[in-house]
C-alpha positions as CSV (number, residue, x, y, z in Angstrom):
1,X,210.7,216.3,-76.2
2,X,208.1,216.0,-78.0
3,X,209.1,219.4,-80.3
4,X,212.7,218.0,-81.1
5,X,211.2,214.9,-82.2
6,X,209.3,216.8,-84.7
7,X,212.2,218.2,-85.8
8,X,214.2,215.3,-86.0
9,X,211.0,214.2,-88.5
10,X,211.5,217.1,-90.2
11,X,215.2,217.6,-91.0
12,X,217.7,215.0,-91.9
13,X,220.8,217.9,-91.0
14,X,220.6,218.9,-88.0
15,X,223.0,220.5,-85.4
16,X,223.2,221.9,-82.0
17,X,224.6,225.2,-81.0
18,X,226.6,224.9,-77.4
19,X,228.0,227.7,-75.6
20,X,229.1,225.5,-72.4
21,X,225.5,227.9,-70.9
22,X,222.4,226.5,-69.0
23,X,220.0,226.5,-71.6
24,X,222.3,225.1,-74.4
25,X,222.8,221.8,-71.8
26,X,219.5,221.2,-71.5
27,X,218.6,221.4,-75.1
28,X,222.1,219.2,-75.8
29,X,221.1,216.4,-73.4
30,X,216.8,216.1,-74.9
31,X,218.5,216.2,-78.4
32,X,220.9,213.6,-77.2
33,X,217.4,211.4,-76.2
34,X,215.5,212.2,-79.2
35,X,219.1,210.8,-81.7
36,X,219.1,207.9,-79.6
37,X,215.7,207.2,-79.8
38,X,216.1,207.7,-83.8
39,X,219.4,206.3,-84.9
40,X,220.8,209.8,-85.5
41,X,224.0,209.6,-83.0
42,X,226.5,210.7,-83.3
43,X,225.1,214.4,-83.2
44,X,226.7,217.0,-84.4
45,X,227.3,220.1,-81.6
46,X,228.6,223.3,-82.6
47,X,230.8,225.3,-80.5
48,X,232.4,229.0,-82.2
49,X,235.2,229.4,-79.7
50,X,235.7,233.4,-78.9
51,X,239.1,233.2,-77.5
52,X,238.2,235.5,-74.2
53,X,236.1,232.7,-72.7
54,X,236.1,231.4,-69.2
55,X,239.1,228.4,-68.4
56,X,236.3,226.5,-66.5
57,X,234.1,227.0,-69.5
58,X,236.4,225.7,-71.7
59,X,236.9,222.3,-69.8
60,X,233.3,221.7,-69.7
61,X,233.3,222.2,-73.5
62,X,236.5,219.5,-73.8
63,X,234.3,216.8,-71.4
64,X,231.1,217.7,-73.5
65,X,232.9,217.3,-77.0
66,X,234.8,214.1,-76.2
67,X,231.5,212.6,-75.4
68,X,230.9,209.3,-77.8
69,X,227.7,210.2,-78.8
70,X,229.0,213.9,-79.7
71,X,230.5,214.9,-83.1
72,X,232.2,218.1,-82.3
73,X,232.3,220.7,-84.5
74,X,234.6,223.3,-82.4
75,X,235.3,226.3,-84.2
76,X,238.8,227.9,-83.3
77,X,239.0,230.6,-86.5
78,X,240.1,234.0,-87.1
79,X,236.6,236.0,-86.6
80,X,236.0,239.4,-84.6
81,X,234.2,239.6,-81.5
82,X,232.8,243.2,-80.0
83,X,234.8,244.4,-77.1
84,X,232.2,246.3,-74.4
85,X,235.3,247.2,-72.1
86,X,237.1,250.0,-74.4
87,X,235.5,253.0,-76.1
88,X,238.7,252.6,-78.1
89,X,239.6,249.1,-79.1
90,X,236.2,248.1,-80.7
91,X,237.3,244.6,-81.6
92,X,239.0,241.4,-80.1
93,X,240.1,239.8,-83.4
94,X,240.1,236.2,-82.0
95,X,242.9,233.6,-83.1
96,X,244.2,236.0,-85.3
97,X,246.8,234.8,-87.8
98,X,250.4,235.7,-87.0
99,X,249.4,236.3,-83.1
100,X,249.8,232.8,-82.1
101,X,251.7,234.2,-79.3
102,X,249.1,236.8,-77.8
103,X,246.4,234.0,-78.3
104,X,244.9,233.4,-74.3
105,X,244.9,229.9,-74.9
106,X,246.3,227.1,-77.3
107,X,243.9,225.4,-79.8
108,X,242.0,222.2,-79.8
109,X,243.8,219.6,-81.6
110,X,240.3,218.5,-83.0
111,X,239.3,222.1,-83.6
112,X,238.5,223.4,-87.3
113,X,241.1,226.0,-87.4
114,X,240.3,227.8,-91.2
115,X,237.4,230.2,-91.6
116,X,235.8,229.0,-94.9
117,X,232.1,230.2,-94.1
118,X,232.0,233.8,-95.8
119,X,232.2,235.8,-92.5
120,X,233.9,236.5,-89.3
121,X,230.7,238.1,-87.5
122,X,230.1,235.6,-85.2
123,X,226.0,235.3,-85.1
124,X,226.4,235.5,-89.2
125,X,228.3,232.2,-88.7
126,X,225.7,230.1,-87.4
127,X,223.6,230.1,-90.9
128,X,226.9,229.9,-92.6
129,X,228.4,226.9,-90.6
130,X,224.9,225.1,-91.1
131,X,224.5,225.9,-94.7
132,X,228.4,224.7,-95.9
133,X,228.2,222.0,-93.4
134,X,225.5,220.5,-95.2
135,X,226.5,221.2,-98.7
136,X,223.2,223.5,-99.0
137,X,220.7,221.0,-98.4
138,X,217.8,221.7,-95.8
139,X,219.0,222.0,-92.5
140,X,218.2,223.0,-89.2
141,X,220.1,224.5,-85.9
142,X,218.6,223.6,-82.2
143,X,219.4,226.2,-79.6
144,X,218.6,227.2,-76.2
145,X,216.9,230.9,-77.0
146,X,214.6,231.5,-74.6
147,X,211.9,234.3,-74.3
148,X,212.2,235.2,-70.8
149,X,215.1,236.9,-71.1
150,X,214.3,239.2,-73.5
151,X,210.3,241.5,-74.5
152,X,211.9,240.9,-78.3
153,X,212.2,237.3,-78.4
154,X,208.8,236.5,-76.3
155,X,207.5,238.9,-79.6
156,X,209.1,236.9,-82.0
157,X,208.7,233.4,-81.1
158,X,204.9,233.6,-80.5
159,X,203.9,235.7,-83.0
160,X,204.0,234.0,-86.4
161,X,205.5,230.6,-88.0
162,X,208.6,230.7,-89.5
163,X,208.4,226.8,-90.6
164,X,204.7,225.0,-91.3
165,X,203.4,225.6,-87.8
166,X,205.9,226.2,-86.1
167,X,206.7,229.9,-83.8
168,X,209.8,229.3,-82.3
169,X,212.5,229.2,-84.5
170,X,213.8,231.6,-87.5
171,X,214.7,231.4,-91.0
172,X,218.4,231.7,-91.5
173,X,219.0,233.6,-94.5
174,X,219.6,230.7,-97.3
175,X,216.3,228.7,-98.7
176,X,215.8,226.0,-96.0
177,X,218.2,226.9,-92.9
178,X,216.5,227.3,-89.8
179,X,217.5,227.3,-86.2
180,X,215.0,226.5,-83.7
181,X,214.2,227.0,-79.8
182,X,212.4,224.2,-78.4
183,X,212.5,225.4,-74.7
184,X,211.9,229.0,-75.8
185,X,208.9,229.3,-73.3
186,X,210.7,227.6,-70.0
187,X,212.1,230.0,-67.1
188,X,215.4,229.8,-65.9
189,X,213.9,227.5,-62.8
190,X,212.2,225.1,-65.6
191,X,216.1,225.1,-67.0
192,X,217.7,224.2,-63.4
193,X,215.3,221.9,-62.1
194,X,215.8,220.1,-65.2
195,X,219.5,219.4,-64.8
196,X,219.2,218.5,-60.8
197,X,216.1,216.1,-61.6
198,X,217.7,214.3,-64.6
199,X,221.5,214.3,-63.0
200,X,222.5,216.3,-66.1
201,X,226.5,217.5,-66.2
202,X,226.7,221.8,-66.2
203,X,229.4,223.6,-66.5
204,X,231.0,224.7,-62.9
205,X,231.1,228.2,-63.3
206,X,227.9,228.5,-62.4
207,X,228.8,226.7,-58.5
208,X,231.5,229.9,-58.3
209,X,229.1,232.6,-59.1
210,X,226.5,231.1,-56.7
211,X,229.3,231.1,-54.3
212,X,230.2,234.3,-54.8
213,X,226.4,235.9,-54.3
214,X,225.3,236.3,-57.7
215,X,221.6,236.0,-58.5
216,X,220.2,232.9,-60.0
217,X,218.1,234.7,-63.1
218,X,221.9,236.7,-63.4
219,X,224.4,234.5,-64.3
220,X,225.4,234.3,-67.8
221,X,228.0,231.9,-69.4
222,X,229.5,233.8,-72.6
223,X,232.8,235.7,-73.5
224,X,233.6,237.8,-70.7
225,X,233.9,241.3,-72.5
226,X,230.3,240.8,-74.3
227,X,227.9,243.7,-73.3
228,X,226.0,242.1,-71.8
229,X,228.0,240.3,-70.0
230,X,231.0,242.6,-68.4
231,X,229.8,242.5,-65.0
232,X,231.7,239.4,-64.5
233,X,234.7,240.6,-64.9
234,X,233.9,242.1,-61.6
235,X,235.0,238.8,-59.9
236,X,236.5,237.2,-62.6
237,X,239.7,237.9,-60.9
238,X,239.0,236.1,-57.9
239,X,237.5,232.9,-59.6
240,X,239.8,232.5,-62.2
241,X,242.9,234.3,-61.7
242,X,245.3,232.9,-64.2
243,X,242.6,233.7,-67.2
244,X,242.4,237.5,-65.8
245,X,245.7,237.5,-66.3
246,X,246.0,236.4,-69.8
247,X,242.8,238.1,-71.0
248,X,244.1,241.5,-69.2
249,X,246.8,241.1,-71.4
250,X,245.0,240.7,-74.8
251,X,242.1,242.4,-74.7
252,X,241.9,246.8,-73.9
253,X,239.9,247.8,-71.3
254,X,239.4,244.8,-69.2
255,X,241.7,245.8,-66.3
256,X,239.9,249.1,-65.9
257,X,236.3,248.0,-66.1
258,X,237.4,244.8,-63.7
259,X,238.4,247.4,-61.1
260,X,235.4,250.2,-61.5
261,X,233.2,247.5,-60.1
262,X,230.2,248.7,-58.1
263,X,227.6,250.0,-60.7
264,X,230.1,251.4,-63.0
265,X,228.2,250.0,-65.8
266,X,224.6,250.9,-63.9
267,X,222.4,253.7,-64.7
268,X,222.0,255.9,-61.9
269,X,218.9,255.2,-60.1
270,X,218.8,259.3,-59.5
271,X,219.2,261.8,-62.4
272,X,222.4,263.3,-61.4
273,X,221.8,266.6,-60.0
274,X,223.4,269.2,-63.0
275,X,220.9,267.8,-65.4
276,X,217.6,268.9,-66.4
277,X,216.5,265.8,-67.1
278,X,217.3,261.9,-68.3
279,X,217.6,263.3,-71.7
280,X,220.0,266.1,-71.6
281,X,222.2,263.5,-69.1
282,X,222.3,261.1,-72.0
283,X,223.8,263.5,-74.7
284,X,226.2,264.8,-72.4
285,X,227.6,261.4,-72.0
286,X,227.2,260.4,-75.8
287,X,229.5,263.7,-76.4
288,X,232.2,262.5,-73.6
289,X,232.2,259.4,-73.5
290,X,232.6,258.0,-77.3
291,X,235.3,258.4,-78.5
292,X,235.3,258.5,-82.7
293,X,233.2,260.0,-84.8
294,X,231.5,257.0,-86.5
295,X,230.6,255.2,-83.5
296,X,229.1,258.6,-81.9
297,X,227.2,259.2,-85.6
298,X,225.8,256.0,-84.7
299,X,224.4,256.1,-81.4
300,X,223.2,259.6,-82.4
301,X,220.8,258.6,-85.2
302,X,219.6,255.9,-83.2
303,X,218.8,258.3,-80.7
304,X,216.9,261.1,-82.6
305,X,214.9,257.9,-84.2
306,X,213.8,256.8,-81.0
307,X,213.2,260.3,-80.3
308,X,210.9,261.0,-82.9
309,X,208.5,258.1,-82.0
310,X,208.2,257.6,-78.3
311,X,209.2,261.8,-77.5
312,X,205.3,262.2,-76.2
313,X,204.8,258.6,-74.4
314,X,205.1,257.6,-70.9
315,X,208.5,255.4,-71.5
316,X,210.7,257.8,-72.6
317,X,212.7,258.2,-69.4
318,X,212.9,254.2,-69.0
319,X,213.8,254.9,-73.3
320,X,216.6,257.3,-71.8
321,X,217.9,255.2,-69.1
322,X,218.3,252.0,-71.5
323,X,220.2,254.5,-74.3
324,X,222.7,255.8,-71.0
325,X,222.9,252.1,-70.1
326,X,224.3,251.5,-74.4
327,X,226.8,254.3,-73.8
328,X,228.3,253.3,-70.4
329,X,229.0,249.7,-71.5
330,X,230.4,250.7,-75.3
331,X,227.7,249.0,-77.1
332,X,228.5,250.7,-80.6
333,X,226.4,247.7,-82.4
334,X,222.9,248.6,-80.6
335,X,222.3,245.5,-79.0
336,X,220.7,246.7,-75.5
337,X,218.4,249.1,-77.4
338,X,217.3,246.0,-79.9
339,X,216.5,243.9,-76.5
């Protein structure tokens, strides 16, 4: 609490990023406290809509942004979103202009509709949204990062300040945008048993994937063909049958990867047996199993520069095994290898 306050001190803009997750409640509802407590309601909460997103999702989002004390700045605009399911359709372009009717859902009537923020990549839009939303002045983003799910992000958010004293936040490109992560040290238990204690709303989906089996620390709320997200598309179907349907129909590769279940997207826990080792495994299925030249050019000099530094060090198998795990689940922008 006490760390939004200080940013409430800090920044007369301010915004919070919502995905309709776990973490991004809990940061809504303390920021929600700290504008009440300071005469800053209503507070403006940024949603970037990526089309492919789950139904129940998406009515948690309508609750959340129809709430008085939320100003809601829901983005429905043309902008492209990576597709992990198809080694051939790289992109979903979302509410793309002249598609209406392929679109998996209608827009918001309160939605901004018209992309005026320099870019269609959606984590460049964050800094852009803050920085035309506030004319350029100082401003500041609150999101629910947290280090626990990634070695990167514990690195970065305790390592040096990126604003007077603080660690865990980030410069955002322009002079004086910042985003910041004020529960960026809590575990995913700190995150629940703050919701159940304080009788906090959350999103539903989260009651259907506990139903279904799925580990606490696993479930994720984000656009269902992200990479790291397509294991649930492996029970999508069941949960939410209607958007399988429509999201089948618009986006390449999501029928096949919802029926490979098992550990399609796994790396084996055993080198296959026709390889000499993790290694050779891996460029085999970089040469057959991405398609296009550019993409393959890609993962291939990211490979040889990992090669070069950790060839002679203890991790280079687990270094293999997280490069197979980039190929199997199309991740042409290098995300799994930056985590």
């Amino acid at each position: 609490m006490n760390r939004i306050r200080y940013l409430f001190d800090e920044f007369e803009n301010i915004t919070v990023s919502f995905s309709g997750g776990k973490d991004s409640t809990v940061v809504l509802n303390l920021a929600l406290i700290v504008a009440r407590e300071k005469g800053r309601l209503p507070l403006k909460v940024v949603f970037i809509d990526q089309e492919a997103e789950w139904q129940t999702v998406i009515d948690y989002i309508r609750r959340t942004m129809s709430r008085p004390e939320v100003e809601p700045l829901w983005f429905q605009m043309p902008i492209k979103i990576f597709n992990a399911t198809s080694s051939q359709s790289e992109w979903l372009y979302c509410w793309e202009d002249g598609k209406e009717a392929e679109w998996i859902r209608e827009k918001e009537p309160n939605s901004i509709k018209v992309n005026r923020y320099g870019t269609d990549r959606f984590a460049e839009l964050f800094p852009a949204i803050t920085d035309v939303e506030f004319g350029g002045q100082k401003a500041c983003a609150i999101a629910g990062v947290r280090a626990e799910e990634s070695y990167n992000r514990r690195q970065g958010l305790t390592s040096f300040a990126t604003y007077k004293h603080v660690t865990w936040g980030n410069k955002w490109g322009k002079e004086g945008i910042f985003t910041f992560y004020p529960i960026y040290d809590w575990s995913y238990k700190d995150v629940w048993a703050a919701i159940h204690r304080n009788g906090w709303e959350y999103c539903q989906i989260y009651d259907y994937m506990w139903q279904y089996g799925v580990p606490v620390s696993q479930m994720r709320v984000s656009n269902v063909h992200h990479e790291t997200a397509v294991k649930t598309l492996y029970y999508l179907q069941e949960i939410e049958a209607g958007t399988w349907e429509k999201i089948t129909a618009r986006i390449n590769g999501i029928n096949t990867a919802g029926h490979l279940k098992g550990n399609a997207f796994d790396v084996p826990k055993q080198l296959p047996y026709m390889f000499a080792d993790w290694r050779e495994y891996r460029d085999h299925l970089l040469k057959n199993l991405i398609a296009g030249g550019e993409a393959q050019e890609r993962f291939r000099k990211k490979f040889e520069q990992m090669d070069r530094v950790y060839h002679d060090l203890p991790i280079k198998d687990e270094m293999y095994k997280v490069q197979i795990s980039a190929i199997l689940t199309n991740d042409y922008h290098l995300t799994k290898l930056g985590n």
